[in-house]
C-alpha positions in Angstrom: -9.1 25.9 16.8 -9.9 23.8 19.7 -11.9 24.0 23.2 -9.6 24.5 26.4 -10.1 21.1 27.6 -8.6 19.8 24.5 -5.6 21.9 24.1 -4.9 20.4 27.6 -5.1 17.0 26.7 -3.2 18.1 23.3 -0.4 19.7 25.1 -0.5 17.0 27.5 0.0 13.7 24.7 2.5 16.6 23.0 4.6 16.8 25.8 4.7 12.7 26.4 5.4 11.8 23.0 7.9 14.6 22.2 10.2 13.4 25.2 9.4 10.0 23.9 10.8 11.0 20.4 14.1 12.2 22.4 14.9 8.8 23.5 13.4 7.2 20.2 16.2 9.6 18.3 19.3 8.6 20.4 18.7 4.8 20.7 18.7 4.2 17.0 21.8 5.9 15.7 23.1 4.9 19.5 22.4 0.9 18.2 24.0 1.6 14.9 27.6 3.1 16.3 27.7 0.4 19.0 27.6 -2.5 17.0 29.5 -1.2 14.4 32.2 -0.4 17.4 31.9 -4.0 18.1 32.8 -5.4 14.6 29.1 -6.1 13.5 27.9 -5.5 10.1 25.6 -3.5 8.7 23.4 -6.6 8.0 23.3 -7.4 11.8 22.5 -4.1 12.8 19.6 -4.0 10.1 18.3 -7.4 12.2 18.8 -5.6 15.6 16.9 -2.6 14.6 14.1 -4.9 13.1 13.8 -6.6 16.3 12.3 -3.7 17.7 9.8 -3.3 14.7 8.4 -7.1 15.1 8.5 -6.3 18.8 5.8 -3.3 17.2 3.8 -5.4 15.4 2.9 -7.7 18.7 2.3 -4.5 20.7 0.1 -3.1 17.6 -2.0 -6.9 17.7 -2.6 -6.8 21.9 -2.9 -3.0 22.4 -6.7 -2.3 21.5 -7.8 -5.5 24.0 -5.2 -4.2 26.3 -6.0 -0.8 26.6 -9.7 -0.8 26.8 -9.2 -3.6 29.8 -7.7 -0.9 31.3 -7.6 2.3 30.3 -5.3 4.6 28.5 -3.5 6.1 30.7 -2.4 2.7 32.7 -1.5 1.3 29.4 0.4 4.9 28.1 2.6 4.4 32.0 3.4 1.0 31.6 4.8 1.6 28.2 6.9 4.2 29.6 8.2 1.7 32.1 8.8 -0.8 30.3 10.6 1.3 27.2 13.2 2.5 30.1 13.3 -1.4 31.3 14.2 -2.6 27.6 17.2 0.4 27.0 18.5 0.6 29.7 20.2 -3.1 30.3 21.8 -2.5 26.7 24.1 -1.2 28.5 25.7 -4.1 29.6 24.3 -7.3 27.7 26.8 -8.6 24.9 25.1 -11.0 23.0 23.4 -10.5 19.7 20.5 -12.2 20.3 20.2 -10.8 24.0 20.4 -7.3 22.2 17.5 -8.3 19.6 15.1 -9.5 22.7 15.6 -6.5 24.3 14.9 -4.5 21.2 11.5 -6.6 20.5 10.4 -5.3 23.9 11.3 -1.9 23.4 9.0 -2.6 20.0 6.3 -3.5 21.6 6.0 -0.3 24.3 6.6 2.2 20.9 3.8 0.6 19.4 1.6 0.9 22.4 2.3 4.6 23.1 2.0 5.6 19.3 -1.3 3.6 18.9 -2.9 5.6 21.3 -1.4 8.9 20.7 -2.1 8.9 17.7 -5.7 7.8 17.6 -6.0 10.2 20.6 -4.7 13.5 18.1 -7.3 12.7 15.9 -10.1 12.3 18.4 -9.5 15.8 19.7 -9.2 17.6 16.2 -12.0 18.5 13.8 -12.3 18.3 9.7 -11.4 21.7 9.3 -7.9 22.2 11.2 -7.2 18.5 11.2 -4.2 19.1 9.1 -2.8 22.1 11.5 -3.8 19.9 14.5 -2.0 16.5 13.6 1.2 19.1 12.3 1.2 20.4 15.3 1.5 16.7 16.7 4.1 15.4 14.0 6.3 18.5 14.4 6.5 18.3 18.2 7.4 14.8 18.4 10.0 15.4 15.3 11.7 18.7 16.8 12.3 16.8 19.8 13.5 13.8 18.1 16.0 15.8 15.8 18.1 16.2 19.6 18.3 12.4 19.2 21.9 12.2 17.1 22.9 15.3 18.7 22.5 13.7 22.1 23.8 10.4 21.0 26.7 12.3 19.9 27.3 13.2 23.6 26.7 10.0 25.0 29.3 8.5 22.9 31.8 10.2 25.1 30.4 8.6 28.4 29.9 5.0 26.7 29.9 3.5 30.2 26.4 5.3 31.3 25.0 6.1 27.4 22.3 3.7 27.4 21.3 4.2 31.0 21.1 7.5 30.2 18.5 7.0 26.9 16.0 4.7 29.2 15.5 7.1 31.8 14.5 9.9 29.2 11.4 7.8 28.8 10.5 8.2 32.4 10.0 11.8 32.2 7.2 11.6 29.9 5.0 10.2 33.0 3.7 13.7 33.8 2.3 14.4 31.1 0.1 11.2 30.8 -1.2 11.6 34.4 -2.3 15.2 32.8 -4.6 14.6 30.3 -8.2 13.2 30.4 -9.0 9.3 30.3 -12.8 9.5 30.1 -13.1 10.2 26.3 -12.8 6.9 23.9 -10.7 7.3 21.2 -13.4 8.0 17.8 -15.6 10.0 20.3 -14.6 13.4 18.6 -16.8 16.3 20.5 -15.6 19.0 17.5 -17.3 16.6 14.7 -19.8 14.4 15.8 -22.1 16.1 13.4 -20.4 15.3 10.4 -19.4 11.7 12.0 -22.6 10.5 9.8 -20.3 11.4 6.3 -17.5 8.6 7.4 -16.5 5.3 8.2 -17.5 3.6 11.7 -18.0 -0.5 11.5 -15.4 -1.4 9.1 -13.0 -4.5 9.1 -9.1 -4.2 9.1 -9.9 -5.7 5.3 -12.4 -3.1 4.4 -10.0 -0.4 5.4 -7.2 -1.6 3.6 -9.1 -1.9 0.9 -10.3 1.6 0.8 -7.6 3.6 1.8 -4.1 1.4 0.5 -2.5 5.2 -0.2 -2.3 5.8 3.6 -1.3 2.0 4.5 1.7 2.8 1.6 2.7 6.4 3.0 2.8 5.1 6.7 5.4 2.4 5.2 7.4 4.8 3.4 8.0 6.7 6.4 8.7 4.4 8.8 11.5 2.7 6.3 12.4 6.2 6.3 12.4 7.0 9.7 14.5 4.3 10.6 16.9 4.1 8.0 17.6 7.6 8.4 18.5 7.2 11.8 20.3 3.8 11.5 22.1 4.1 8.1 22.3 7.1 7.1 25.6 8.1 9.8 26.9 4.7 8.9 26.9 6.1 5.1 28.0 9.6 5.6 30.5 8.0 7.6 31.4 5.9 4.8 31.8 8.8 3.0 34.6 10.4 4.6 32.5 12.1 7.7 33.0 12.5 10.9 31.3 10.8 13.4 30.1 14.1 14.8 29.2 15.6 10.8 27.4 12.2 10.2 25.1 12.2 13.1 24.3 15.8 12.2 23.3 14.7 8.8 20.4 12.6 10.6 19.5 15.6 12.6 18.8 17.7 9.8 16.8 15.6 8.2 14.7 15.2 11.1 14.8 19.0 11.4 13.2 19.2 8.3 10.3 16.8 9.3 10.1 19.5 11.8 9.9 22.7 10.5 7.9 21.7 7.3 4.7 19.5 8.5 3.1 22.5 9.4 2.9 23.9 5.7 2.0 20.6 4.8 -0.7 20.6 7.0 -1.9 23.9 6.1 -1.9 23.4 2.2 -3.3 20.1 3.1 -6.7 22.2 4.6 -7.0 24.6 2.4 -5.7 22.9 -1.3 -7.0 19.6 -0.4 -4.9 16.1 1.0 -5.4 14.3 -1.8 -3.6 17.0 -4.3 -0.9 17.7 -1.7 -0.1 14.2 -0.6 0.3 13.1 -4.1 2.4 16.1 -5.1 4.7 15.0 -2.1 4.7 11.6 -3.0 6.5 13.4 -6.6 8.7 15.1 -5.3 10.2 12.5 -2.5 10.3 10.0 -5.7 12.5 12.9 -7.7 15.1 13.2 -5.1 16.1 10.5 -3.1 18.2 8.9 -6.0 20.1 12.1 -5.3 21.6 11.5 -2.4 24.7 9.4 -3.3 25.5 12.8 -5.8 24.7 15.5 -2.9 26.6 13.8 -0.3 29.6 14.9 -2.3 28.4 18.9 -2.6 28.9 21.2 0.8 26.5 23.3 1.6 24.0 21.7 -1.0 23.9 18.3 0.7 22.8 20.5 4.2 19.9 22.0 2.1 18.9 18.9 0.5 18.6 16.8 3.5 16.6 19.5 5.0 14.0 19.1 2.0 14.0 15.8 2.1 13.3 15.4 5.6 10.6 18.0 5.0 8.4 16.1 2.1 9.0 12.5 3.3 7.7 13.4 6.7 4.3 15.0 4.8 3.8 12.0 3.2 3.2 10.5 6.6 1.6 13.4 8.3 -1.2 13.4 5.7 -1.9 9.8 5.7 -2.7 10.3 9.5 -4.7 13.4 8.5 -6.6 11.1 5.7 -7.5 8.0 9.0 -9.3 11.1 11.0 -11.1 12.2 7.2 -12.3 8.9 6.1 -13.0 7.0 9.3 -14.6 7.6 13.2 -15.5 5.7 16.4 -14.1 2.0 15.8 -12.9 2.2 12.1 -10.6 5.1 13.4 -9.0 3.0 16.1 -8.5 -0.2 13.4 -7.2 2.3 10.6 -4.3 3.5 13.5 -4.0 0.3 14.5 -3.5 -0.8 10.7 -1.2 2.4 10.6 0.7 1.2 13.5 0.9 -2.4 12.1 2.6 -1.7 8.9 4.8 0.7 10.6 6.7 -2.0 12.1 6.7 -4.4 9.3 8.0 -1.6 7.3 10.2 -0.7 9.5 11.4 -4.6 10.0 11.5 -5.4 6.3 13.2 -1.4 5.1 15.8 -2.3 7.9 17.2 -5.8 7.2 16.9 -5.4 3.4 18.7 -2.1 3.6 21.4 -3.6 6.0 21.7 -6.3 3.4 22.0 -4.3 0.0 24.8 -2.2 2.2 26.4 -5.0 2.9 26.2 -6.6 -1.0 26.4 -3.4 -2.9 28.3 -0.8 -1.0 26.6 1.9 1.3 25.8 4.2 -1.9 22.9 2.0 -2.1 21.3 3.1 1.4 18.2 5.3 -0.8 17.4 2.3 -3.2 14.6 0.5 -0.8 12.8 4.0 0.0 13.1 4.3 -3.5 11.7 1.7 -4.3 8.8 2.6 -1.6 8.1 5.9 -2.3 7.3 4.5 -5.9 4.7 2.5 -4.5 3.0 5.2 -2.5 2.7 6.7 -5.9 0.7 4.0 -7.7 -1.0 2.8 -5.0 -2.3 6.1 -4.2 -2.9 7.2 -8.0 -5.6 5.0 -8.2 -6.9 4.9 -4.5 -7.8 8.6 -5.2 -9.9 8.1 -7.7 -11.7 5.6 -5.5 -12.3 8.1 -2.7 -12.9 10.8 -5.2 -16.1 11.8 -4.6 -15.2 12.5 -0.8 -14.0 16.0 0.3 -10.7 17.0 0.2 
């Protein structure tokens, strides 16, 4: 599917951002439980997880400018650094609002690493496997992210070295960075230049937004997701009548459904088309999340479902990275990731608190209402967006 060189640098971003995902995994639900411990609310905790998605949106704004000053990889190594710098004193600050700077920080180096990652994925892919290629990418970084709970389940029983611990996982993603190539600009694609003349290259952040809202609305439908999964979801299982241990797991398999499942996605995705996929989806993600507050209650069913869920919610973000590398190249591509990585953290900011606060209001039943809510979106934003792009291939 690809040339040597490239499954280097593909193995190489793989490897980076799936140890990356390890220490994205544990710090969330980690956040969540220590808080909680310490007689915060699920309100608060919403704000101290949103910390680190405002911290997301300034890295999104200064990474372009920063990174072609200087070069991926620089930027990709500093990130690492300073993602152990911002975990690792969690360990022993106290103060809210010391906790909340600390997360902005860790914001800004996630939104950094992502950016160009992801923009990076899509340079190396072609049209015709860009589905398998950015599954590939999404399942890696999700498989390793699933250990996440599971490890923070571990660290909860050596609280006095737990964050410590998370921050120097980031560390060990250097290698791989230093691997992989850092002479090829993100939007130089060498397995499609000749069909570069069929797409996007000189559009604003406007333009973009204006012709592709369906991938701006999946991207924030996952990231609400993603973080709600990881920061609420334990806190409601618990809730429930869970374990601590059971409840963390619950996060897990959800993730391990992202997993295992992008890679079909991507593959009906090439060969069915993205527009039919994504949409179809976008349907069934709508159908079940008001489920959850009845499965909870049903073993053995409420294992399967999570697994499911995980699965189609994390298509519906796979495919709107797929659809950035379809519809746009050279400097549209990097502002459609950018714009990607933009809303991800509003998303992520604004699913957070207002799920913290309609916990906090209405009881923790109402943890799928917001996603809800979002995923419903997706579906009429992208509804007519597809009939807009239409006449382009699928």
């Amino acid at each position: 599917m690809l040339e040597r060189h490239a499954w280097r640098d593909l193995v190489a971003v793989i490897f980076t951002v799936a140890l990356v995902g390890i220490g994205l995994g544990s710090t969330l639900p980690l956040t969540a439980l220590v808080l909680t411990s310490r007689g915060f609310g699920p309100d608060m905790v919403g704000l101290t997880i949103a910390a680190s998605a405002l911290g997301g949106i300034a890295g999104t704004f200064a990474t372009p400018s920063v990174s072609a000053r200087h070069g991926r990889t620089p930027v990709m190594l500093a990130c690492l650094l300073l993602a152990a710098a911002s975990i690792a004193p969690l360990q022993y600050v106290t103060s809210i609002g010391a906790w909340m700077v600390l997360r902005f920080t860790f914001g800004v180096s996630m939104a950094a690493l992502f950016l160009i990652s992801e923009a990076w994925i899509n340079v190396l892919s072609g049209d015709a496997v860009r589905g398998r290629i950015v599954a590939i990418y999404t399942t890696s970084f999700t498989l390793f992210q699933v250990l996440g709970p599971l490890l923070t389940d571990g660290l909860t029983r050596f609280p006095h070295i737990a964050f410590l611990i998370c921050g120097g996982l980031f560390l060990l993603g250097a290698p791989g960075i230093m691997l992989a190539r850092d002479n090829i600009n993100p939007g130089q694609n060498p397995a499609s230049d000749r069909l570069r003349a069929s797409k996007e290259d000189t559009l604003s952040w406007l333009s973009i937004l204006r012709k592709a809202p369906a991938i701006i609305a999946g991207t924030a439908f996952f990231a609400a997701f993603d973080n709600i999964v990881l920061g609420f979801l334990p806190l409601f299982a618990i809730d429930t009548g869970f374990s601590q241990t059971r409840a963390l797991a619950a996060s897990a398999i959800v993730l391990t459904g992202d997993a295992m499942l992008q890679f079909a996605a991507g593959w009906l995705s090439d060969h069915y088309g993205r527009q039919r996929v994504h949409r179809l989806y976008g349907v069934a993600v709508c159908l079940m999340l008001p489920l959850l507050p009845v499965m909870v209650r049903i073993p053995g069913l409420w294992e399967i479902y999570l697994f499911i869920l995980g699965g189609l919610a994390g298509a519906i973000y796979t495919l709107s990275m797929v659809a950035t590398g379809e519809y746009f190249s050279g400097a549209a591509l990097l502002r459609a990731a950018g714009l990607m990585g933009l809303t991800w953290n509003i998303a992520s900011s604004a699913g957070s608190a207002a799920t913290g606060l309609m916990m906090q209001r209405f009881g923790p039943s109402t943890v799928f209402v917001v996603l809800w809510a979002m995923a419903m979106v997706f579906m009429l934003v992208s509804k007519g967006n597809w009939h807009r792009v239409g006449a382009k291939p699928a």
